[in-house]
C-alpha positions as CSV (number, residue, x, y, z in Angstrom):
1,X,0.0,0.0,0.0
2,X,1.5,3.2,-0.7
3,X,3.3,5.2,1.7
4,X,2.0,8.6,0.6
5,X,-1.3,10.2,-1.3
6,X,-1.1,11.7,-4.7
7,X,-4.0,13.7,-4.1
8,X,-7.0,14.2,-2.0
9,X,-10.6,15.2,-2.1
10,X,-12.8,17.1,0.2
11,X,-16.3,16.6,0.0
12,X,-17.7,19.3,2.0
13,X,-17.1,22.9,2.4
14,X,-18.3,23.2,5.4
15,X,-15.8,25.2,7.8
16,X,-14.7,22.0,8.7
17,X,-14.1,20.6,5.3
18,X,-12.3,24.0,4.1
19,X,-10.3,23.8,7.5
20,X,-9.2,20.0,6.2
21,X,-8.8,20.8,2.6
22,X,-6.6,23.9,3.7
23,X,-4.7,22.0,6.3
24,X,-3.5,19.5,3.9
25,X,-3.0,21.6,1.0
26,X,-0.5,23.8,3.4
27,X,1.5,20.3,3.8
28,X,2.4,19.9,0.1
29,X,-0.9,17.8,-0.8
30,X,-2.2,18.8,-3.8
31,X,-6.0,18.9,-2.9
32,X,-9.5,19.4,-4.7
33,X,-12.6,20.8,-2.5
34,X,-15.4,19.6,-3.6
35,X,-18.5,21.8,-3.7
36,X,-22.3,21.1,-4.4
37,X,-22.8,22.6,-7.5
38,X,-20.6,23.9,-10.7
39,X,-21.6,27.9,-9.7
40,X,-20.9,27.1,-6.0
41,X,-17.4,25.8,-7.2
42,X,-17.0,28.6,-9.5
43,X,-18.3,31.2,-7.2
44,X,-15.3,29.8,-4.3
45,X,-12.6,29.7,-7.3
46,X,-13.5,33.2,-8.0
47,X,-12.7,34.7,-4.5
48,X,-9.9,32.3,-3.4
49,X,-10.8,32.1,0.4
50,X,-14.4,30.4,2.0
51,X,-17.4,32.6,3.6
52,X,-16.7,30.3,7.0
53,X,-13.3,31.3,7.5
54,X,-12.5,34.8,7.0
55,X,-9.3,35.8,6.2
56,X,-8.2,32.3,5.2
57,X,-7.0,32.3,1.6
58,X,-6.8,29.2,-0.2
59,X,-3.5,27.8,-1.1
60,X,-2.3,27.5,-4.8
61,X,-2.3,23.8,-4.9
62,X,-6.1,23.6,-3.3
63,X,-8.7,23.7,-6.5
64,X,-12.1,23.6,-5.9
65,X,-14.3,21.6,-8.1
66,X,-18.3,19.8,-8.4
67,X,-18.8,16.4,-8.9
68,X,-17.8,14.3,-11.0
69,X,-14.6,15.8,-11.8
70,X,-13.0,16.6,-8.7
71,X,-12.6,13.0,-7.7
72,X,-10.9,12.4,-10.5
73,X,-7.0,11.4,-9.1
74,X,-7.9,11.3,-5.9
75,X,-6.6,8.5,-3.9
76,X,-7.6,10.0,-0.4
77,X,-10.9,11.4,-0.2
78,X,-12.2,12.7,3.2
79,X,-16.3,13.2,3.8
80,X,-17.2,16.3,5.8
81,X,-20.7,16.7,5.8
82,X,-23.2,17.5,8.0
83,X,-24.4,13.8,9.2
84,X,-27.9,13.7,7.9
85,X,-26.6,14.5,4.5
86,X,-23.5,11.6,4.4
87,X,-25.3,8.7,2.6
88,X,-26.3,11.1,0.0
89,X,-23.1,12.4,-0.7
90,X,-21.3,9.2,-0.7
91,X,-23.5,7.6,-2.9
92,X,-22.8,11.2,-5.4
93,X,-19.3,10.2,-4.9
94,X,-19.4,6.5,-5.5
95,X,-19.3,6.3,-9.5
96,X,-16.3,9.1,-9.7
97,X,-14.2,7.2,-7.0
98,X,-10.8,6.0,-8.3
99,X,-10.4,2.7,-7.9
100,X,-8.2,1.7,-4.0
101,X,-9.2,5.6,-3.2
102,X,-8.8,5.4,0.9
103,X,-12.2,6.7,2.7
104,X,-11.9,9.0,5.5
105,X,-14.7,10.3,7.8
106,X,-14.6,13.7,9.1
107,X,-18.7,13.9,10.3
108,X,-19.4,13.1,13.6
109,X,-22.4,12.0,14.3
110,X,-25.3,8.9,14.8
111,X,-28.0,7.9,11.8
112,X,-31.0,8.4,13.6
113,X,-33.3,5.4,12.1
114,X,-30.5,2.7,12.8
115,X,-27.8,4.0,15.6
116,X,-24.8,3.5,12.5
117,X,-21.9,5.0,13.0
118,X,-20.2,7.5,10.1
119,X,-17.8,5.1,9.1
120,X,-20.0,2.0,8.9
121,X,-22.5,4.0,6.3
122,X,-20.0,4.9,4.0
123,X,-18.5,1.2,4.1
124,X,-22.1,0.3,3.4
125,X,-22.4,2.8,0.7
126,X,-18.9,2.3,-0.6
127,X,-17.5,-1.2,-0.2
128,X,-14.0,-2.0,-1.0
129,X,-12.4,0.8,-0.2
130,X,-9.8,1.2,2.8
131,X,-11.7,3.4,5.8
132,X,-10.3,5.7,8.4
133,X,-12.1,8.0,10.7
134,X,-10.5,11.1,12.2
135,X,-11.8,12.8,15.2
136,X,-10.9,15.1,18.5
137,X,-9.7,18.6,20.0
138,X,-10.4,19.7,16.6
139,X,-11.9,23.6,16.2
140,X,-11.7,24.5,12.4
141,X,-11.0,28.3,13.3
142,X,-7.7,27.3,15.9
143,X,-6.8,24.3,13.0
144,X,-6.7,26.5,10.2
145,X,-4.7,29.3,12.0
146,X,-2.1,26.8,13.0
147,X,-2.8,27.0,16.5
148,X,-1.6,24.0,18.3
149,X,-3.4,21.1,18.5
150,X,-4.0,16.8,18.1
151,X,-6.1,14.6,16.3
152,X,-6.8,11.0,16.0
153,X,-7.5,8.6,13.3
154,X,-8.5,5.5,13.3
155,X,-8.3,2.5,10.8
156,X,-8.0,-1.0,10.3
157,X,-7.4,-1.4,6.5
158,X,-5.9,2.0,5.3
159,X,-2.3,3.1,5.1
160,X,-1.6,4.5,8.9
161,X,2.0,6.1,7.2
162,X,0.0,7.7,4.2
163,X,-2.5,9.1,6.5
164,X,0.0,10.4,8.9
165,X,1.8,12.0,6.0
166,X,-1.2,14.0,5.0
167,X,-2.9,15.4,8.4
168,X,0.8,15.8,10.7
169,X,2.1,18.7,10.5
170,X,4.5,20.9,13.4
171,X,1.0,22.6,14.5
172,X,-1.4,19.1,14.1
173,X,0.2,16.1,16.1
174,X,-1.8,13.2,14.5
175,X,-2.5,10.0,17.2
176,X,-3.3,6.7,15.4
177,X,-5.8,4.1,16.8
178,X,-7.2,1.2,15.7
179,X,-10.8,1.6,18.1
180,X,-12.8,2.8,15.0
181,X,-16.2,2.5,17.2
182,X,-14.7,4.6,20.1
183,X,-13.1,7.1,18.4
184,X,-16.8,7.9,15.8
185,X,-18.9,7.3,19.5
186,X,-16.6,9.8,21.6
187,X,-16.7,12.4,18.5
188,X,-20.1,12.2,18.3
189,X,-21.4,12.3,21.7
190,X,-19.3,14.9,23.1
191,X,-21.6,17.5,20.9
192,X,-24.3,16.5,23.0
193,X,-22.7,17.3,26.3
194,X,-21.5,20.5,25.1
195,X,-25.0,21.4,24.7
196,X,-25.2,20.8,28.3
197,X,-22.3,22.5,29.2
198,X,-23.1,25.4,26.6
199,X,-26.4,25.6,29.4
200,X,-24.4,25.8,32.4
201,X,-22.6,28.7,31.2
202,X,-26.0,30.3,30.4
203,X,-27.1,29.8,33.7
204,X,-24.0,31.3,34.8
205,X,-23.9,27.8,37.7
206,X,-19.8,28.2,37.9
207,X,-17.3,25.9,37.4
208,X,-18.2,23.1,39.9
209,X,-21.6,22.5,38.3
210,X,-19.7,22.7,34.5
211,X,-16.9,20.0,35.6
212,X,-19.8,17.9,37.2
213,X,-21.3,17.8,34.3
214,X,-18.6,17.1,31.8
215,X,-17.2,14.3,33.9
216,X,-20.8,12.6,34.3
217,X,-21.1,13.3,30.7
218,X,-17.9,11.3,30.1
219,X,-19.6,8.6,31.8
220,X,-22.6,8.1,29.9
221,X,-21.0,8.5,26.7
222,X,-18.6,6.2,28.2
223,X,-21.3,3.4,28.7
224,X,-22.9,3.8,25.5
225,X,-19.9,3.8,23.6
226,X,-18.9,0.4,25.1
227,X,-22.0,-1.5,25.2
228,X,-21.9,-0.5,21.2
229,X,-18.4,-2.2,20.9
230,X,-16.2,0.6,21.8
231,X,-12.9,0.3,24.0
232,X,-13.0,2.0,27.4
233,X,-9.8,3.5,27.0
234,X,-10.7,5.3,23.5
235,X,-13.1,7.6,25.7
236,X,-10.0,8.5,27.8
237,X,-8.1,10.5,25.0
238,X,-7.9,13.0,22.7
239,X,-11.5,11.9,21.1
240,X,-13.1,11.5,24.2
241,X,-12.2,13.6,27.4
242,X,-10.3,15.8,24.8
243,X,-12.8,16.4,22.5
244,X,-15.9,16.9,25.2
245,X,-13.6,19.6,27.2
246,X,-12.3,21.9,23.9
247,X,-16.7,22.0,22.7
248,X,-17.7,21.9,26.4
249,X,-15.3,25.3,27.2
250,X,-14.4,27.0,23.7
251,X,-16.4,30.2,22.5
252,X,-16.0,28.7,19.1
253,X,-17.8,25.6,19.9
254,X,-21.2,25.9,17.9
255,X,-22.8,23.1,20.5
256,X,-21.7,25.4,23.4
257,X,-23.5,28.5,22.1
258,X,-26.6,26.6,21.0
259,X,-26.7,25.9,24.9
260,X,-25.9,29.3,26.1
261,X,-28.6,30.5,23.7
262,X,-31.4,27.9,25.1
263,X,-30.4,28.6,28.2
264,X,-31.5,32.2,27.3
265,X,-34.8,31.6,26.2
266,X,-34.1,30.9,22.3
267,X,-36.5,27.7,21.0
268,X,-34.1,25.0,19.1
269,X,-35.7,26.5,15.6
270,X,-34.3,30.1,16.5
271,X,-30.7,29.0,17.8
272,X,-30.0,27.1,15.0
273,X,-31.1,29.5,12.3
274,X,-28.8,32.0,14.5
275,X,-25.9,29.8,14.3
276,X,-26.0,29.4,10.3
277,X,-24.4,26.1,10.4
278,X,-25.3,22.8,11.8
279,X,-25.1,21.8,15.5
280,X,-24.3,18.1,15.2
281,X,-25.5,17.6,19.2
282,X,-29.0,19.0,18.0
283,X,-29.5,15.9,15.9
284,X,-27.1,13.6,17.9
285,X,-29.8,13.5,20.8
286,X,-32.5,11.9,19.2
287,X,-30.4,9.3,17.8
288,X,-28.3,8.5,20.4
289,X,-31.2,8.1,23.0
290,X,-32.9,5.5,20.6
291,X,-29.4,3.4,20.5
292,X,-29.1,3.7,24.4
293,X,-32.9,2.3,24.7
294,X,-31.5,-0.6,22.0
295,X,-28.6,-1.5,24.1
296,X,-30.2,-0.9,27.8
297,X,-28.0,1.8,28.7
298,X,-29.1,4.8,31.0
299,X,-28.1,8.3,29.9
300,X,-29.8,11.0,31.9
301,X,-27.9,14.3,30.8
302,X,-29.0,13.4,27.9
303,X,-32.2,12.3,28.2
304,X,-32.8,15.4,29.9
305,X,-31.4,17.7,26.8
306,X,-34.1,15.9,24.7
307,X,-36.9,16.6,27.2
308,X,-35.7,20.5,26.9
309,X,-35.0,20.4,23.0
310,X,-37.9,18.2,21.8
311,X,-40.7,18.1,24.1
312,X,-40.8,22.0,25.7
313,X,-39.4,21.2,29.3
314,X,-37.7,23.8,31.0
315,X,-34.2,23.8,31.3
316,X,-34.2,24.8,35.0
317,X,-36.8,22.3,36.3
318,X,-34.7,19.3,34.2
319,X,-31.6,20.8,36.2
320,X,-33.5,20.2,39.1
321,X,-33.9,16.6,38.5
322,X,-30.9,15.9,37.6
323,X,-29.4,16.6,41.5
324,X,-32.7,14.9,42.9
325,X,-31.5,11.9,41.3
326,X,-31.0,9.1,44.2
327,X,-27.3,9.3,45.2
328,X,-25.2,6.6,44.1
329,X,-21.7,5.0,44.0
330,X,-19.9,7.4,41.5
331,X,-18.5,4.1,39.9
């Protein structure tokens, strides 16, 4: 298997996607973003640089093209997409693909009909291609200014070196992993907690409540993510502990400040349309509760955010609950 890429592929221009497509272009990668349509692609190779992230010019070796011509060469290609939207995009994808092209995941989230993971629809959707997930302490803003930072990715059939090779840089130290279930469960189940966390700060509860909650948060998404296969020890690193404090604490998080703003009185509807981009924990909720019910496992942060988000509970009066819960061994 080759040691390097000759090329990669974005599919997504989400900040995210850009951040990634940027990222690897600024290592020596020559890379292709891939937009919806021909005048979105046009309209982002006019002005060089994404509505997302201002100030970020593209690099001369990063092209931005619509399908099917921007797969064309492109032996790595990375899905960034907002979750509900991933089967449709790979199955765009699946007729340009070059033939061996290694699959990463860059979407963190949980299908809501069937509790599948990222990686396990686009292995559905595109068999026979090497798959790798990447996930953690990841903000797009502090990636793409070269603030320092780790990720990890996670495979058990792609190249780990040409991988390596294409995310590492001196500002992104890239942690490898072979715990593909713990690594998509942690990255998407920390968006939930942020939510919560997000709240706290809204509520302006201090920093005793906040750390309560992220480290029972931990735990929950801890369970779940083991009774679905997951290694305990995946929810211990950079795409679990990691992950949950960087949404939980930064401004930039957009889970955080959908929290702060229901916290404030905003209904889901009117955060989100705020925001202008998705909040993955919004539609993580829903999904992850039904997968929890699946596998017997108790998650009551969560189950709370749903009673707030989806069936008009207060925030305060869920709070409430939560600390009359009957007092128990903390493990």
């Amino acid at each position: 298997m080759a040691e390097t890429f000759a090329q990669a592929a974005v599919i997504g221009v989400t900040a995210w996607g850009t951040t990634l497509a940027v990222h690897m272009a600024r290592r020596g990668l020559p890379v292709v973003l891939v937009a919806r349509s021909e005048a979105e692609a046009e309209a982002l190779r006019t002005i060089r640089r994404s509505p997302r992230l201002p100030g970020v010019v593209f690099p001369d070796n990063l092209h931005v093209a619509a399908l099917p011509d921007a797969l064309a060469g492109a032996d790595l290609v990375c899905f960034a997409v907002p979750s509900h939207t991933l089967a449709a995009n790979a199955a765009a994808a699946c007729p340009a693909l070059a033939e061996g092209a290694t699959i990463l995941s860059a979407t963190k989230g949980i299908h809501l009909e069937t509790g599948r993971r990222m990686s396990e629809i686009l292995g559905e959707a595109l068999p026979g291609h090497p798959l790798a997930v990447l996930s953690g302490p990841n903000l797009s803003r502090e990636v793409v200014e070269g603030l320092p930072g780790s990720t990890v990715i996670a495979t058990h059939d792609a190249s780990v070196a040409a991988l390596r090779g294409a995310f590492h840089s001196r500002a992104l130290r890239v942690y490898t992993s072979e715990d593909i279930a713990g690594v998509e469960f942690g990255g998407a189940l920390k968006n939930v907690i942020a939510i919560a966390g997000g709240m706290v700060d809204g509520f302006q509860f201090g920093n005793n409540a906040k750390a309560a909650l992220i480290t029972r948060g931990l735990a929950e998404i801890t369970r779940l993510g083991i009774a679905a296969g997951a290694e305990a020890m995946t929810f211990q690193g950079l795409a679990g502990v990691g992950d949950l404090i960087a949404t939980s604490y930064s401004p930039l998080s957009r889970n955080r400040r959908l929290g702060e703003m229901i916290a404030g009185g905003a209904t889901l509807e009117d955060s989100l349309a705020r925001l202008g981009e998705t909040a993955e924990g919004a539609t993580t909720i829903p999904a992850a509760l039904r997968l929890a019910d699946r596998l017997g496992v108790e998650m009551p942060i969560t189950s709370a955010l749903d009673r707030v988000l989806y069936q008009g509970a207060h925030p305060l009066e869920e709070v409430r609950a939560l600390m009359e819960r009957e007092p128990r061994a903390e493990h």
